[in-house]
LUMDOTOR-142474 format. One record per residue (C-alpha): residue in three letters; y, x, z. Coordinates in Angstrom, 2 decimals, decimal comma, padded with zeros to 5 digits, always signed. Layout:
residues N
> ALA Y X Z
...
end
This chain:
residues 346
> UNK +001,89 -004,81 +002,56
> UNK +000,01 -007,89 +002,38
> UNK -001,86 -010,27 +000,26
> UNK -002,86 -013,90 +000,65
> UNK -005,55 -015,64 -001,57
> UNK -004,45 -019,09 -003,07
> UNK -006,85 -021,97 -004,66
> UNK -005,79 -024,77 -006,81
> UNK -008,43 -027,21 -006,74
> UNK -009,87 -024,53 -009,49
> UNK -012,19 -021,33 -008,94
> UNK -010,52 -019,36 -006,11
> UNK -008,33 -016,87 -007,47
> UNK -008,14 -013,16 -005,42
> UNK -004,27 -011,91 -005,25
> UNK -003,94 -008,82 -003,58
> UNK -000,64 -006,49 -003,11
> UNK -000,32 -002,84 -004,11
> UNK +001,71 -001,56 -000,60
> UNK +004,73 -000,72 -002,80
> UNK +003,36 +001,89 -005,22
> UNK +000,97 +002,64 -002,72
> UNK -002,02 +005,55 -004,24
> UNK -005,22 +003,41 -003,06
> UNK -006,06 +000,00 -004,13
> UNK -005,53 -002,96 -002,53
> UNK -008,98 -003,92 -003,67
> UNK -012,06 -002,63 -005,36
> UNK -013,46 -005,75 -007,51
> UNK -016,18 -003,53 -009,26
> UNK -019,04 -001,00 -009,06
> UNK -017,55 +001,21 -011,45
> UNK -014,26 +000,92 -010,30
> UNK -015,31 +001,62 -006,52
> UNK -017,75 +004,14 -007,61
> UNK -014,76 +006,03 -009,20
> UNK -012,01 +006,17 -006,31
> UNK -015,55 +007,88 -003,81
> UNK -015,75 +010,31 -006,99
> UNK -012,22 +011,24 -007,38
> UNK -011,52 +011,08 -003,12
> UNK -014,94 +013,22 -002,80
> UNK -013,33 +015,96 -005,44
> UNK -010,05 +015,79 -003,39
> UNK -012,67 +016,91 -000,54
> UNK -014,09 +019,58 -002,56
> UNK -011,16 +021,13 -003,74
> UNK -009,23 +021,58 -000,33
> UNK -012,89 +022,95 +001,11
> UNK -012,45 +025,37 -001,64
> UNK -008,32 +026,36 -000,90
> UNK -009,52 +026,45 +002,77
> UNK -011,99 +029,18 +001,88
> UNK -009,35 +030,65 -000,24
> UNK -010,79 +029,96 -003,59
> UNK -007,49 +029,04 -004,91
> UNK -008,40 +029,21 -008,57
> UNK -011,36 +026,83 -008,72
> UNK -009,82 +024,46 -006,02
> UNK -007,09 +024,13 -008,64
> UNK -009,39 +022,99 -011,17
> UNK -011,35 +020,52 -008,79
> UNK -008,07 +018,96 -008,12
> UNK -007,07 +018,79 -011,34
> UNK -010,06 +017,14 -012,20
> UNK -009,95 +014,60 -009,14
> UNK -006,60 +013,63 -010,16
> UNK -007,44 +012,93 -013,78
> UNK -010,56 +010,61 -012,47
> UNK -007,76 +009,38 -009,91
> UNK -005,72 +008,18 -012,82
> UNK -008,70 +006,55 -014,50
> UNK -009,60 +004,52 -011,87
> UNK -006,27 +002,83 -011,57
> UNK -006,50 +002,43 -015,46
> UNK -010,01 +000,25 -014,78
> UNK -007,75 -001,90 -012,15
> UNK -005,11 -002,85 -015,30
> UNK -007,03 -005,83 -016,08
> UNK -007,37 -007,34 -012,81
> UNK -003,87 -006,98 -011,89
> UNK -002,87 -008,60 -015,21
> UNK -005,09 -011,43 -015,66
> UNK -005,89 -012,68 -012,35
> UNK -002,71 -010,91 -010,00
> UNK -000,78 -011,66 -012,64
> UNK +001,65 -009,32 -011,33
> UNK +004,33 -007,11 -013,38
> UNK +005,01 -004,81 -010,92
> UNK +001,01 -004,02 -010,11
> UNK +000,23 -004,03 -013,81
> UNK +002,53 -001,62 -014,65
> UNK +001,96 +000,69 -011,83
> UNK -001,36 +000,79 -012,12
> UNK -000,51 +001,35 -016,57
> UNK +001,32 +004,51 -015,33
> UNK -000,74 +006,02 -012,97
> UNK -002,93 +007,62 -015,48
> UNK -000,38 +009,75 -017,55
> UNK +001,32 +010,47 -014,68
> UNK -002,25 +011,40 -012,47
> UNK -003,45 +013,36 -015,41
> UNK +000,12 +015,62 -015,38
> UNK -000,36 +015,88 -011,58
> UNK -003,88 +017,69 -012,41
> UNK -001,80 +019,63 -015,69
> UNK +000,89 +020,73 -013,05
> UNK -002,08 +021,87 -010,46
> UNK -004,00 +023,87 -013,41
> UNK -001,10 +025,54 -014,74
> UNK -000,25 +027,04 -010,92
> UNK +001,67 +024,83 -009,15
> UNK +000,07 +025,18 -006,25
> UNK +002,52 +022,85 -003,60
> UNK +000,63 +019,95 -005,03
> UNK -002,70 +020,88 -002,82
> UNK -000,26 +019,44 -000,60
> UNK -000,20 +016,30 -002,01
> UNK -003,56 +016,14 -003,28
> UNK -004,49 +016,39 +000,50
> UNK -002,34 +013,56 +001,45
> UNK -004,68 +011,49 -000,81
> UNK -007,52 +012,14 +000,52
> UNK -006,56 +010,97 +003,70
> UNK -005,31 +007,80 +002,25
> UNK -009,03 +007,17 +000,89
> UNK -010,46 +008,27 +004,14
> UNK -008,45 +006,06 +005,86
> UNK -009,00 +003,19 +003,25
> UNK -012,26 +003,36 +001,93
> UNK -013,92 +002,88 +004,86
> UNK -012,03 -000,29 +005,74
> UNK -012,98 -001,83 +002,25
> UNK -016,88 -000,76 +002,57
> UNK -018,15 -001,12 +005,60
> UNK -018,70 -004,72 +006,51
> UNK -017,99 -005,17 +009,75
> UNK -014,78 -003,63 +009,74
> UNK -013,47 -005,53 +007,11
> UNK -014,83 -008,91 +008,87
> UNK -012,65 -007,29 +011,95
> UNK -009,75 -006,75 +010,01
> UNK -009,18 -010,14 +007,86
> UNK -010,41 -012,26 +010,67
> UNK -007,94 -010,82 +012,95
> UNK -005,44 -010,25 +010,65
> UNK -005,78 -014,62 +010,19
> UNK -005,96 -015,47 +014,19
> UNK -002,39 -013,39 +014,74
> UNK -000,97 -015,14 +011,35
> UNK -001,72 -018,95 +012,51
> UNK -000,73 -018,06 +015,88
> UNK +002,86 -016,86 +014,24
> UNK +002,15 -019,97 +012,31
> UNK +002,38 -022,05 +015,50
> UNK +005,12 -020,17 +016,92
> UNK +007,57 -021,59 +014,03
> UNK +006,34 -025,28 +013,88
> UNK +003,19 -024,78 +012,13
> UNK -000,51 -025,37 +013,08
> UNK -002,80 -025,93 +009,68
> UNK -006,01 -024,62 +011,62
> UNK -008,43 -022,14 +010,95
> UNK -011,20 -022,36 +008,34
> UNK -013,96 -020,31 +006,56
> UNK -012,82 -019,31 +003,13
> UNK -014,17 -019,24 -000,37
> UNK -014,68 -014,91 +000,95
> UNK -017,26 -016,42 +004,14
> UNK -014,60 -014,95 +006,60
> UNK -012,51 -017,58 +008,70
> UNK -009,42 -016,65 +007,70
> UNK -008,33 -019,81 +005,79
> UNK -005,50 -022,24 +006,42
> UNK -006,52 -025,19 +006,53
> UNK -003,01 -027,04 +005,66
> UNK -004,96 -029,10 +002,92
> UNK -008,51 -028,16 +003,76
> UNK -010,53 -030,70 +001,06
> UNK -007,48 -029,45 -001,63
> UNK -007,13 -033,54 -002,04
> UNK -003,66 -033,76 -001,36
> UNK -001,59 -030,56 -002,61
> UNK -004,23 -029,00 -004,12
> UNK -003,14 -025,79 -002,71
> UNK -004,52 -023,60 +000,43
> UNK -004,31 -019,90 +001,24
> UNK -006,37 -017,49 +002,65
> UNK -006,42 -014,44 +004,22
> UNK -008,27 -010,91 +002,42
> UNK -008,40 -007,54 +003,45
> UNK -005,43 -006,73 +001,66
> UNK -003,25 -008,76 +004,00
> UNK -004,20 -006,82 +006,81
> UNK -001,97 -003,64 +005,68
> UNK -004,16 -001,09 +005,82
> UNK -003,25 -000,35 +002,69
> UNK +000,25 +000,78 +003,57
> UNK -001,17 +002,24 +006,83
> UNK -003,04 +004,28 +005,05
> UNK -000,50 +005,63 +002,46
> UNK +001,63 +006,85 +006,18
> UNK -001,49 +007,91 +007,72
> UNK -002,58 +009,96 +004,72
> UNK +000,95 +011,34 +004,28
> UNK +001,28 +012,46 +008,34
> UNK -002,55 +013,49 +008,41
> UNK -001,72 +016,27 +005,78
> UNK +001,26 +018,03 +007,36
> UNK +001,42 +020,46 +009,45
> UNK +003,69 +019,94 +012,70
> UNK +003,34 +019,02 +016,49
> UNK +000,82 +016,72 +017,28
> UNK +003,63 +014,87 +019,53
> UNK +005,77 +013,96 +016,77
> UNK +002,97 +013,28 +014,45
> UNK +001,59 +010,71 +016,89
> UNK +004,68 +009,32 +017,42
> UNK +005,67 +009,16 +013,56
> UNK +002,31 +007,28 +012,71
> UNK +002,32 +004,85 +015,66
> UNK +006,18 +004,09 +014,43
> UNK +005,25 +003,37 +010,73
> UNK +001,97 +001,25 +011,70
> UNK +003,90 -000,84 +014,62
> UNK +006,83 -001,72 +011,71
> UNK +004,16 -001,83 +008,85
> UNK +002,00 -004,78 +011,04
> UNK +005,31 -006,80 +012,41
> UNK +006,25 -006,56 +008,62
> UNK +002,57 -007,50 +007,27
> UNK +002,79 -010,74 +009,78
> UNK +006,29 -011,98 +008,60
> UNK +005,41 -011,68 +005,15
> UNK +002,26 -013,80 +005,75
> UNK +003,46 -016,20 +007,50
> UNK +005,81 -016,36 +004,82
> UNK +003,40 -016,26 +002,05
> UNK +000,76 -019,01 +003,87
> UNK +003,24 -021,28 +004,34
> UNK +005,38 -021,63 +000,85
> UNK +002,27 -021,96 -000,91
> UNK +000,97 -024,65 +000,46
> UNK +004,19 -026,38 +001,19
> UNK +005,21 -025,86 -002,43
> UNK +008,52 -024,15 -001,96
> UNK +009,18 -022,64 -005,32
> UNK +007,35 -025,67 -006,83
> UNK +010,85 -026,62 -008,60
> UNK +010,68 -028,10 -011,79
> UNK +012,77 -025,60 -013,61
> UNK +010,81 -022,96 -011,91
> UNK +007,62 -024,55 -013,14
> UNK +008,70 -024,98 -016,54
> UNK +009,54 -021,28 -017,03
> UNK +006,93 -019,48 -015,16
> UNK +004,39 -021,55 -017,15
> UNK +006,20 -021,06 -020,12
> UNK +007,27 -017,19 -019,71
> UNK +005,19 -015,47 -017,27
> UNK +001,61 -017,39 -018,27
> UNK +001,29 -019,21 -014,44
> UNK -000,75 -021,78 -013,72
> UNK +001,68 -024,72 -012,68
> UNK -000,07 -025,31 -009,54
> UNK -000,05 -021,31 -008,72
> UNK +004,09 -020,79 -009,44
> UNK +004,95 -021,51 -005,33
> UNK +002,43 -018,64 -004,69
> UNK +003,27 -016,37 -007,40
> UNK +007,00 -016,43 -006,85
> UNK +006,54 -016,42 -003,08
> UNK +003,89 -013,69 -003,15
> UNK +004,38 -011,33 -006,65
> UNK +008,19 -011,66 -007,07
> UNK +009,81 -011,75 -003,21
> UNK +007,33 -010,96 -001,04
> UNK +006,62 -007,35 -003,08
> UNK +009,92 -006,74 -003,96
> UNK +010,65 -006,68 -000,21
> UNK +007,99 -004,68 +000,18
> UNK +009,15 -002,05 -001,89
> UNK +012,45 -002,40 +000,10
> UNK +010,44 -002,26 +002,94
> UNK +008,40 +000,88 +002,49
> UNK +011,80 +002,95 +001,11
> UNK +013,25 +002,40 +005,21
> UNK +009,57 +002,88 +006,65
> UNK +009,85 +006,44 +004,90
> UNK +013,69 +007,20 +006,38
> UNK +012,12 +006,27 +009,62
> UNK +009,15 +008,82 +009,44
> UNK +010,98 +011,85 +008,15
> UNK +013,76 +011,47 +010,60
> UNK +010,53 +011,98 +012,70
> UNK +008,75 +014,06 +010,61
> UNK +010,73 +015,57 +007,89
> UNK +007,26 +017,67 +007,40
> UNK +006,63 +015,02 +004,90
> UNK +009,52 +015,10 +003,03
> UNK +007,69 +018,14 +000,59
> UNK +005,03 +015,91 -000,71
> UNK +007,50 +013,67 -001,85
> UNK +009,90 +016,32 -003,12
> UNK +006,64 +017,37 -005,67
> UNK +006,29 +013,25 -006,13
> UNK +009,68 +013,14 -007,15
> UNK +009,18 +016,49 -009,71
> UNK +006,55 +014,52 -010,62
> UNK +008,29 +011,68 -012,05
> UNK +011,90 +012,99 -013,03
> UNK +010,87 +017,11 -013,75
> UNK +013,32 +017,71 -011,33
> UNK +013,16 +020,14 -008,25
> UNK +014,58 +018,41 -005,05
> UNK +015,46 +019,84 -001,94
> UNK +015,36 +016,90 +000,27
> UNK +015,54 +018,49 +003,48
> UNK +018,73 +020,21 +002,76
> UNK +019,51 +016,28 +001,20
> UNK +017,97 +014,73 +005,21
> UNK +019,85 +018,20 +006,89
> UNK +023,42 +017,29 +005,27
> UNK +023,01 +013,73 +006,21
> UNK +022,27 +013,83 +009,91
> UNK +025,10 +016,37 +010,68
> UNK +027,66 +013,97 +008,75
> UNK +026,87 +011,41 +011,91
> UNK +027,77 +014,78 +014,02
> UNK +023,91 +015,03 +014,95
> UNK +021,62 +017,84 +014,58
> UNK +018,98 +018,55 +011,54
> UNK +016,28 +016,08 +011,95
> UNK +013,01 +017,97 +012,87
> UNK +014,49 +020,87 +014,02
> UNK +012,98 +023,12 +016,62
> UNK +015,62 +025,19 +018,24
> UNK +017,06 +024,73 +022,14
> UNK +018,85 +022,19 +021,76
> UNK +018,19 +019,25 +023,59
> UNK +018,04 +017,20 +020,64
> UNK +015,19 +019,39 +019,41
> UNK +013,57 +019,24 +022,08
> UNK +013,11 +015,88 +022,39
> UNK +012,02 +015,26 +019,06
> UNK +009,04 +017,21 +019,97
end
């Protein structure tokens, strides 16, 4: 849910965060590759104007064209998550995302038409995210203030590096080693540590259902408020073990450099950052989700066609959230009947 930038003494190295399996990029680091998530968000556009004017059959097609162009554009982000992230988890996400984008758009063509669902959640998500990364004095917003309320947390455990401009012009550095004389090692702050790309995956998710506004609004201001205490920890986190050198064990050293093709100097931040901090956030987003659909089970059927997606299975996962709830002796989560329950949840 976030990202920190660390330098070495070297050329300053971007590391951004994927918002566990999140569908838009942390980061667009190239004409072509920004040029094709506006192409494959403005089909997603297209093809729900068509469904909306009941044009089923070529909406279909649009969609299944977005999504193919969808999966290509995380193919063009392999490299960069590779080489410079040098991230497993990202690389490999972003390896899939093609064959299983371009079945999304083979599922859509043959007829299955629950995935308009779906392929409307998405286009919120780039709505939502696009935006942030493009226009420029949003994103100054969002990393510089994303920066002030980390060193402030900073401060609040023991910690007060300062605040510097980074290599990115924004001041959103921490200036624990400032010349890079002493550990060699700083951190900054980048848009991706702001969380708006896991804001947007909820935002596009509860944007595309259809319920009351009341529980929608209280679903999204729920996953945001959890997604931005989370975001903070983890930078905090993340800006201080780099610097600090906290994984900087020999042992750890030895095999990182030796297995996983780190740069010595980099292992603190790598382990910190690709190994805990994103495996947490994985953990993370899983409980963000239980949180929402107990809200909002609405969303639960774009993930039941994410799941059919990935295992060919059908799921009914409001029967699964239904069967749940009334083992704790509650009612169905979501419903609307007059019960007091259900009433409230509206």
């Amino acid at each position: 849910m976030s990202s920190l930038v660390t330098t070495t003494g070297a050329p300053v190295v971007g590391v951004e965060t994927v918002d566990a399996a999140p569908l838009i990029p942390a980061f667009l680091n190239s004409g072509m590759t920004d040029g094709l998530a506006w192409i494959a968000i403005g089909a997603f556009v297209a093809a729900l104007v068509l469904q909306w004017r009941d044009r089923l059959g070529p909406a279909r097609h649009v969609a299944a064209a977005a999504w193919f162009v969808f999966g290509v554009f995380w193919l063009t982000m392999v490299p960069y998550y590779y080489t410079e992230i040098q991230s497993p988890l990202q690389t490999v996400l972003a390896l899939a995302a093609l064959p299983l984008c371009t079945y999304t758009g083979y599922l859509l063509y043959r007829g299955r038409d629950s995935l308009m669902l779906l392929t409307k959640a998405v286009m919120f998500m780039g709505l939502i995210y696009l935006p942030a990364e493009t226009i420029p004095f949003v994103r100054t917003w969002l990393i510089e203030t994303t920066a002030a309320q980390t060193h402030y947390a900073m401060e609040l455990v023991g910690y007060s590096p300062g605040l510097a401009e980074g290599a990115d012009g924004y001041q959103s550095k921490f200036a624990f080693d400032p010349d890079e004389t002493v550990t060699g090692r700083t951190t900054y702050i980048v848009l991706a540590c702001t969380g708006i790309g896991s804001m947007s995956i909820f935002g596009g998710l509860i944007a595309a259902v259809k319920a009351p506004l009341r529980r929608k609004v209280t679903a999204f201001a729920l996953a945001i408020g959890v997604i931005w205490f989370l975001n903070l920890v983890r930078n905090v986190f993340i800006g201080i073990a780099s610097p600090w050198g906290w994984f900087q064990q020999d042992w750890l050293v030895s095999f990182m450099t030796t297995y996983m093709g780190a740069e010595a100097d980099r292992v603190s931040f790598l382990v910190a950052h690709n190994y805990i901090a994103q495996t947490l956030s994985v953990v993370a987003l899983i409980g963000i989700t239980y949180l929402v659909v107990r809200i909002l089970p609405e969303v639960l059927d774009p993930l039941e066609d994410v799941l059919f997606i990935l295992t060919g299975t059908e799921y009914d996962l409001h029967e699964a959230l239904r069967n749940e709830v009334r083992a704790d002796g509650g009612h169905s989560a979501g419903a609307e009947d007059s019960s007091a329950s259900g009433s409230n949840a509206e």
